[in-house]
N, C-alpha and C positions, 0 to 999 in steps of 0.2 A: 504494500500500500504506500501510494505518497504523498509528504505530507508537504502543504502548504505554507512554504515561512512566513507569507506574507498572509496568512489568515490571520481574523482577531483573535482565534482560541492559541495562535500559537504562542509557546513559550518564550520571553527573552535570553538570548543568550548570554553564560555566565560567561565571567572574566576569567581567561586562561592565566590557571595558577603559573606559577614561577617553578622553572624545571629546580628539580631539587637539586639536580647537577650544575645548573647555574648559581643557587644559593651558596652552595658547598664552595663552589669557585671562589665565592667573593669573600667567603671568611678565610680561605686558603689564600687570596690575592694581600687581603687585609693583614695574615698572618705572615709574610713573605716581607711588606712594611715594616713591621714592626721588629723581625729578625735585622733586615737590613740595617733598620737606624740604630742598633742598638750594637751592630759590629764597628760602627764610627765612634771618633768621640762627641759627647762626653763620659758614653762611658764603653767605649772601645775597647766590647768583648769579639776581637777579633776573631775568634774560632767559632763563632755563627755565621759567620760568611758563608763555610763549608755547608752550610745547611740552608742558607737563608732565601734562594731560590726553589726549594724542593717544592715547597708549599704552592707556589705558584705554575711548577712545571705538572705537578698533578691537578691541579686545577683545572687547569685551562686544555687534556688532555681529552676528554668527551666533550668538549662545545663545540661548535666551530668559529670561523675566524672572527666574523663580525666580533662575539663574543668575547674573545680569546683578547683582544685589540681593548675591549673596555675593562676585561679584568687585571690587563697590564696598566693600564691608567690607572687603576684603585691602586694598587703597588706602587706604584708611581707618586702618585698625589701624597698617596700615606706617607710613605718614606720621605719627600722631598720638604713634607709641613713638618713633619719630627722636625730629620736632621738639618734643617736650611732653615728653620722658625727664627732667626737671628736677622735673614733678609725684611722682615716686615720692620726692623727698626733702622735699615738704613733706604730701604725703597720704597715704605709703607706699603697702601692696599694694590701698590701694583707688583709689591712680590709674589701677591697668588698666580700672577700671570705668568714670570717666571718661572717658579712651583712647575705648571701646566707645562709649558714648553722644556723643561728637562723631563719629567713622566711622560711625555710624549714619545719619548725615546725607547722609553720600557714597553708604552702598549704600543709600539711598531714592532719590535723587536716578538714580545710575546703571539702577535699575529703572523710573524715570519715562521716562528719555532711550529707551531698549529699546522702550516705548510708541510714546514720539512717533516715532521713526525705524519704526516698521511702520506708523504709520498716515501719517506724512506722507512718508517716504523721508527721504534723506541731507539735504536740506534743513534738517531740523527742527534739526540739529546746528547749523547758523553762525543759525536766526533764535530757534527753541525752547527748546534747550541753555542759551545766556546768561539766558535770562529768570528761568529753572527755576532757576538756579543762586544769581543775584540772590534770588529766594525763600529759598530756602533758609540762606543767608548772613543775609540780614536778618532771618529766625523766630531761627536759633543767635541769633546778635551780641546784639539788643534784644526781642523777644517774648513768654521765657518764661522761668519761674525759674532754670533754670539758663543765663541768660544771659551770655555772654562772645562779644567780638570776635576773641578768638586766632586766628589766620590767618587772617585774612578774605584770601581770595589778591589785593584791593588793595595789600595791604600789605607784598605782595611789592617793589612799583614803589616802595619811598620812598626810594631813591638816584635814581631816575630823572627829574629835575628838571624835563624835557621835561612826560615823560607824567604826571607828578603836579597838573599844571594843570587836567587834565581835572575833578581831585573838586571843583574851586572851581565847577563849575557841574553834577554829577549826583552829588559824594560820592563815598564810598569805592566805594560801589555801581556807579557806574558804572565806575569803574577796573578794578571783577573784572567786570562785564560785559564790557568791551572785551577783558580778556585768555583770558574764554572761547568768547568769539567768534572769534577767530583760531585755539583751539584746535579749535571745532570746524568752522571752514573749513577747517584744516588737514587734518583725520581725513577730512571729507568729500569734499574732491580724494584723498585716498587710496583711499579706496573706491570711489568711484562716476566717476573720471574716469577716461581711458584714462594711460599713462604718457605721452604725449608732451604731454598739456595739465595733470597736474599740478606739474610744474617752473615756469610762467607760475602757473597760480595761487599756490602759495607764493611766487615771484619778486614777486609784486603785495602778499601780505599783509603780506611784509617792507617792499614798501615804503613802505605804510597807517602801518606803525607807526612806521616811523623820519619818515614825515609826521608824526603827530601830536606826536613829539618834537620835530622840529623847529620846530614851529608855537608850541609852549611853549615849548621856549631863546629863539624869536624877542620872546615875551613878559616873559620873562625880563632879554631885553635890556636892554628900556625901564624896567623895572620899579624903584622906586629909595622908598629907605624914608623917611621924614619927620623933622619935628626931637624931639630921641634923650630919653629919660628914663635916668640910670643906675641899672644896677640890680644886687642882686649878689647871689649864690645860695651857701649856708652847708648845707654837706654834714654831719651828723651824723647818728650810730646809736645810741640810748641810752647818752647824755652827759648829763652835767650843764648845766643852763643858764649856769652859768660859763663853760663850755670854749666853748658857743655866740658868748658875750658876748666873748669874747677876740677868736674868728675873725671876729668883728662888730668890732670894734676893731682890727683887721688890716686888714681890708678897707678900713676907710675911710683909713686911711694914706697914703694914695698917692691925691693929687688928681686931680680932683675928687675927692669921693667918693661913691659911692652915694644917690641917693636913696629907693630902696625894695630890703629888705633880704628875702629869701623862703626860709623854713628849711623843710624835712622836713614831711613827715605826720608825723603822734606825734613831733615835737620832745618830747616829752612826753605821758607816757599817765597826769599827773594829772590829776582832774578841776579844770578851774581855780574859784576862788573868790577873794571879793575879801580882796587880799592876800597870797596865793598866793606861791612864789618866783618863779615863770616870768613872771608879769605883771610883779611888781617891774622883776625882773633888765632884760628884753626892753623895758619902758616905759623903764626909766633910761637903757637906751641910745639909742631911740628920740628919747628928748627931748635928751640931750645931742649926739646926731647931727642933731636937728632930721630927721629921717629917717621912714617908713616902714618897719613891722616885721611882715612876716606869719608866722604860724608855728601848726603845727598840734598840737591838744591836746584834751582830751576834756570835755566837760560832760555834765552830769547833768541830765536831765532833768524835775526834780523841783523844785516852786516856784521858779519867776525873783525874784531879786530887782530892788531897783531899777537897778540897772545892767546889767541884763540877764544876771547871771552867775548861775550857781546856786548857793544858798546851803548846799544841802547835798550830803554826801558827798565834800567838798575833796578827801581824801585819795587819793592813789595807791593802786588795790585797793581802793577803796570798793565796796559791793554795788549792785543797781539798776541799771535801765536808763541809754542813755547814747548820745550821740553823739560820732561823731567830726569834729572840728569846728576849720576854721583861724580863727584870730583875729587882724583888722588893728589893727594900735596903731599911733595917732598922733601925731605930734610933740610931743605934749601928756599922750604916754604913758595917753592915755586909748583906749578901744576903738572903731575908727573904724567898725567892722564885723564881719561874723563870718559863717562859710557852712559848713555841716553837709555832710557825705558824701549823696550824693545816690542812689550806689550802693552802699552796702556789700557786701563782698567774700562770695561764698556760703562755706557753713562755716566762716568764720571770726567769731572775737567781734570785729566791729566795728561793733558801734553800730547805731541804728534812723536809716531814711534819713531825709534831710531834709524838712523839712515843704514848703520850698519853694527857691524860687533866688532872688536878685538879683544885681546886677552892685553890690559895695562902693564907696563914695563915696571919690576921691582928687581932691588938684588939677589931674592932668591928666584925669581921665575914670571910667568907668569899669571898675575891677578884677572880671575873671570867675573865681573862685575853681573850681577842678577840680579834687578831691579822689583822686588816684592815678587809683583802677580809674574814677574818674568820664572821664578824660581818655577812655578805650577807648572812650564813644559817641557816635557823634554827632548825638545829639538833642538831651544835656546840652548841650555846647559852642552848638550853636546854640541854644536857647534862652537863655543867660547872653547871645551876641550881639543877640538882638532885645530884649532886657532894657538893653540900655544898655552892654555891657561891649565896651571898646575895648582890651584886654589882658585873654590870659589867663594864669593862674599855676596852675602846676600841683603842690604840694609831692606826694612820694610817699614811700612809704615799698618800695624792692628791698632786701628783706634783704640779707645780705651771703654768707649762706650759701645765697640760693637759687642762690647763680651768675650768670657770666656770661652765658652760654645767657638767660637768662629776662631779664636785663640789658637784652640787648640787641634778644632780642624786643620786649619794652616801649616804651622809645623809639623803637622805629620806628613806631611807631602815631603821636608826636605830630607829626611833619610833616603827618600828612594833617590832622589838626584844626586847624593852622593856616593852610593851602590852600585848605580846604570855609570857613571863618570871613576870609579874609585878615585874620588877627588873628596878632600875635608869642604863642608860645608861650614861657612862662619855667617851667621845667619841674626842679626839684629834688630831685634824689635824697636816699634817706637813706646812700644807696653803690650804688656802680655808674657810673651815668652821670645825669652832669647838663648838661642844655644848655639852650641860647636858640636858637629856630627864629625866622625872618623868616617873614613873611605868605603868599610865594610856598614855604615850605618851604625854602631852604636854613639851613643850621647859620650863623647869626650866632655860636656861641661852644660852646666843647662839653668838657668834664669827666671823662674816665674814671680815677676813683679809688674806691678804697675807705677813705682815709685821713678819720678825723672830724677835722672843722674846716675842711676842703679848703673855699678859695671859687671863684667863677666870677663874674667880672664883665665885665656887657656893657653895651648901651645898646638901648632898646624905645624902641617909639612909639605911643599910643594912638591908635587910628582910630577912623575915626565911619561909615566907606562900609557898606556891605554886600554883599557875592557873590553872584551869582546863586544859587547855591546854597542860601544862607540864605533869599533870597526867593521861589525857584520849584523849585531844582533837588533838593529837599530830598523830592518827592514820587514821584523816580527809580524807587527801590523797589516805591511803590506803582501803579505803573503794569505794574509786571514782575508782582505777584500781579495785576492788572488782565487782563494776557494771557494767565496762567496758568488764571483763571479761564477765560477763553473757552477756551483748549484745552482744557479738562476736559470746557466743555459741547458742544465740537463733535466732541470725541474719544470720549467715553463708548457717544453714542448707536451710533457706526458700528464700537465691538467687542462691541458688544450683539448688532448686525445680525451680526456675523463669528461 
């Protein structure tokens, strides 16, 4: 018999419930967040990383894509409001927008993985999955304007002293390969194994990983740093160059004393000219220290004169263009060097990127200058390496009110740059945290204060080796969009056929 819908006796139709596979998804996308933000700091329980996409790759394993795409944005959005909640007090209500546009990345990525696992099965998760994900990390991090490395989920592991050897030969890149790799061998013995053989394979990836720890501490061992340069890092937040000059004259009190002295980003946000206070002040000291003075300040862009400085617009609040730019002064209180922001910070007024890089001329070697946000790539840092630079210095500028949270994201980025380079990083806050990393990544010396004038003095070493990384490993990534491509071309045609 048939029935007429559109008769008065017929019924209206109910509202179709919510697959229960769809619900399940979204507390498993929500639960994937929540591991995430919680393998960063602030409280940077690193070893949820290993685990912290499982949740999300079973999710999103019965939906399909549409699906698949909005359960990565729940992941996404959760994760990026935890750990990135510091953004609303320097960009206010338009940091949900940025929020949006990094989880963006995750539900493309989760609707890629939905592909590959129907055309290739559970598989595609421990060889597909890492590659895809690789991609995607390295487009965010270095490819496009709104470029930023903020969680690169390497950068989970920089307590992990073991597994952080790995970047000195594939970079940061291959560290979050390695840790989505386990995540998605994890998912895929969950799904596709019977229960009595997935307990053996998790047993086995646990112990993949505390192998390749161990295979680093073994490195670690042996590992041992060279003859020391002293050097001492001078904490200020828009201070006088006097107040600078004191904690410079502090420092050196207690012998030895310093031989390269390394202030803040915008120590000063005058444009320098010749004659300036900051030149004065920081040369006087310079030369009565017999010392090294790096410290960072702005120039103008606008006729160089003969000493390389610019001649106009001296003043603090001058108009026109400008860089942000550190400048080395020599024991002779003259300018031994100088190195411009290479990346300037999106939305903010900081200056036109540098024209170029070198490594600055010192008696032990050469100084690789890394301007704050420049330390977050690592293309910068390697290139100032194959440039000559046998130290790098990192002056920066952590306000003081973006927080601790942001604090401390930040610096965990500069171990890996010293790892992928085995170069010491010297690394200066303007508040917050200031430290000195050794080549292998551990803390030679470390600083959390918000007090100006705070010093940190340590001892570096200028190297001349080079990392694999720097010479081969450096093209990791590009090998991952390498594979990527071929899944496209052999994936495309046979859901065309489908």
């Amino acid at each position: 018999m048939l029935i007429d819908a559109t008769s008065p006796t017929a019924e209206p139709a109910a509202a179709a419930p919510i697959p229960a596979t769809l619900a399940a998804g979204f507390l498993a996308a929500l639960a994937s967040a929540l591991l995430l933000a919680l393998s960063f700091p602030p409280w940077d329980l690193g070893w949820l990383a290993w685990v912290a996409l499982v949740p999300l790759f079973v999710g999103i394993d019965r939906v399909g894509e549409k699906a698949a795409v909005a359960l990565g944005l729940v992941t996404g959005l959760g994760w990026m409001s935890i750990s990135l909640s510091w953004f609303y007090g320097i960009f206010g209500a338009s940091a949900g927008i940025l929020h949006a546009i990094q989880a963006g990345f995750l539900a493309l990525y989760a609707g890629l993985v939905v592909l590959g696992v129907r055309r290739w099965g559970h598989g595609f998760l421990v060889w597909g999955a890492p590659a895809l994900w690789v991609v995607g990390e390295h487009f965010r991090s270095e490819l496009w304007p709104l470029r930023n490395g903020w969680l690169g989920l390497g950068y989970s592991q920089h307590a992990s002293l073991g597994l952080l050897q790995v970047a000195s030969v594939t970079g940061i890149y291959g560290l979050s390969f390695l840790v989505v790799l386990v995540n998605g061998a994890a998912a895929a013995a969950v799904l596709a194994l019977a229960v009595r053989r997935r307990g053996a394979v998790l047993a086995g990836l646990i112990a993949g990983v505390l192998g390749v720890e161990g295979v680093g501490r073994l490195a670690l061992s042996e590992a041992e740093a060279e003859a020391k340069v002293r050097v001492a890092c001078v904490q200020g937040e828009g201070i006088a160059a006097s107040m600078f000059a004191t904690a410079i004259r502090k420092a050196a009190e207690r012998a030895p004393a310093p031989e390269l002295y390394v202030l803040p980003e915008y120590a000063t946000f005058n444009r320098m000219s010749q004659g300036c206070e900051h030149l004065e002040v920081f040369g006087g000291e310079a030369r009565r220290l017999g010392a090294y003075v790096l410290f960072g300040a702005t120039e103008s862009c606008a006729g160089d004169g003969p000493s390389g400085l610019a001649l106009s617009g001296g003043a603090s609040g001058a108009q026109g263009a400008f860089r942000n730019t550190a400048f080395l002064l020599g024991p002779d209180a003259e300018i031994a060097g100088r190195q411009a922001k290479s990346q300037p910070v999106q939305f903010f007024d900081d200056g036109l990127p540098a024209a170029s890089q070198e490594a600055l001329p010192t008696p032990w070697g050469g100084l690789g200058v890394l301007i704050c946000y420049d330390l977050d790539y690592p293309a910068l840092a390697r290139n100032l390496t194959l440039r000559g630079a046998g130290l790098l210095a990192a002056p920066t500028m952590d306000a003081r009110h973006w927080g601790p949270v942001q604090h401390a994201q930040h610096v965990a980025m500069a171990p890996l740059r010293a790892v992928e380079n085995r170069r010491f990083v010297v690394r200066t806050g303007s508040s917050g945290v200031t430290a000195i990393f050794d080549p292998w990544g551990r803390v030679a010396a470390r600083l959390d204060s918000d007090a100006n004038g705070a010093v940190l003095r340590g001892e570096v070493a200028f190297r001349s080796d080079t990392s694999l990384y720097v010479r081969y490993g450096w093209v990791f990534p590009w090998l991952c969009w390498g594979a990527a491509g071929c899944m496209a071309v052999v994936g495309l045609p046979a859901r065309k056929r489908a």
